[in-house]
C-alpha positions in Angstrom: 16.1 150.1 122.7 16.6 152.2 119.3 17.0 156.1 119.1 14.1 157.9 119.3 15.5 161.7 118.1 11.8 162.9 117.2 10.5 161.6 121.1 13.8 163.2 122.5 13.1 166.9 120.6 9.1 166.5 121.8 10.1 165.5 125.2 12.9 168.9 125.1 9.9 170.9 123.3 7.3 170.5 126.3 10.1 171.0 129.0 10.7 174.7 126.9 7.0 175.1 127.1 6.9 174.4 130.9 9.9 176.5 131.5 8.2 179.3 130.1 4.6 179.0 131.8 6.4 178.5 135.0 8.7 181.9 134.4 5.6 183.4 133.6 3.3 182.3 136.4 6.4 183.3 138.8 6.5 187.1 137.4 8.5 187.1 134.2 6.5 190.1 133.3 5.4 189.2 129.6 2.0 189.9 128.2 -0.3 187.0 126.8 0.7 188.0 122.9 3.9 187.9 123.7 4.1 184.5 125.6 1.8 182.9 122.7 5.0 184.5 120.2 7.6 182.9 122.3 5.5 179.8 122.6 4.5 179.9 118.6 8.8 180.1 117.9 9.5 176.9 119.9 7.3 175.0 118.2 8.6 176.2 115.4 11.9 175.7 115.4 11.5 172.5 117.3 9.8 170.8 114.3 12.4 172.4 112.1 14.6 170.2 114.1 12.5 167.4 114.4 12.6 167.2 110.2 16.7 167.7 110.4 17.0 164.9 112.5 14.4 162.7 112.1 14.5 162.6 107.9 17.4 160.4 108.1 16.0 158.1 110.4 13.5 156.5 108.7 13.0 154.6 105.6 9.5 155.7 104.0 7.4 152.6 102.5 6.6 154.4 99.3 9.9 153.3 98.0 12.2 151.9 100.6 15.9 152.3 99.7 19.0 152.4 101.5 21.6 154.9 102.4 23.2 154.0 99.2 20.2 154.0 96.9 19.9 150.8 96.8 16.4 149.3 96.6 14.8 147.4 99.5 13.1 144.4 99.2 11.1 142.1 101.4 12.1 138.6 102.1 9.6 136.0 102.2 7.6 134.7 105.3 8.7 131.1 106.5 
C-alpha cells in the first residue's frame, strides 16, 4: 500500500478534535468561543502540515516533472 501523509494528518486532525470535545463534555471548563478558537487553530495548523508534507508527494498533471525537473511523459497504450 503507498503512503498516505495527507489521510494520516486528517485521521490525527479528527482524533485532536475528538480529544478536545471529549475534555470538554468531561468538564475542561472552556467556554464555546474559546473551544471554536482552539478547534479553528487545529485545523489550521493541520492543513499547514498537510501542504508541508503532502506538496512533495504528488506530481500535478498540469506539467508533470520529476524530482529532477525532468519532464514526464506518457508511454503509449499496448
Amino acid at each position: 500500500m503507498r503512503p498516505r501523509p495527507i489521510a494520516i494528518v486528517n485521521g490525527i486532525t479528527a482524533l485532536v478534535e475528538t480529544l478536545i470535545a471529549v475534555a470538554v463534555g468531561f468538564g475542561l471548563g472552556l467556554s464555546g468561543e474559546e473551544v471554536a478558537l482552539v478547534m479553528a487553530a487545529v485545523i489550521a495548523a493541520a492543513n499547514v502540515v498537510k501542504t508541508w508534507i503532502g506538496q512533495p508527494q504528488v506530481t500535478p498533471t498540469s506539467d508533470p516533472r520529476d524530482d529532477d525537473g525532468r519532464e514526464l511523459v506518457a508511454l503509449e497504450a499496448g
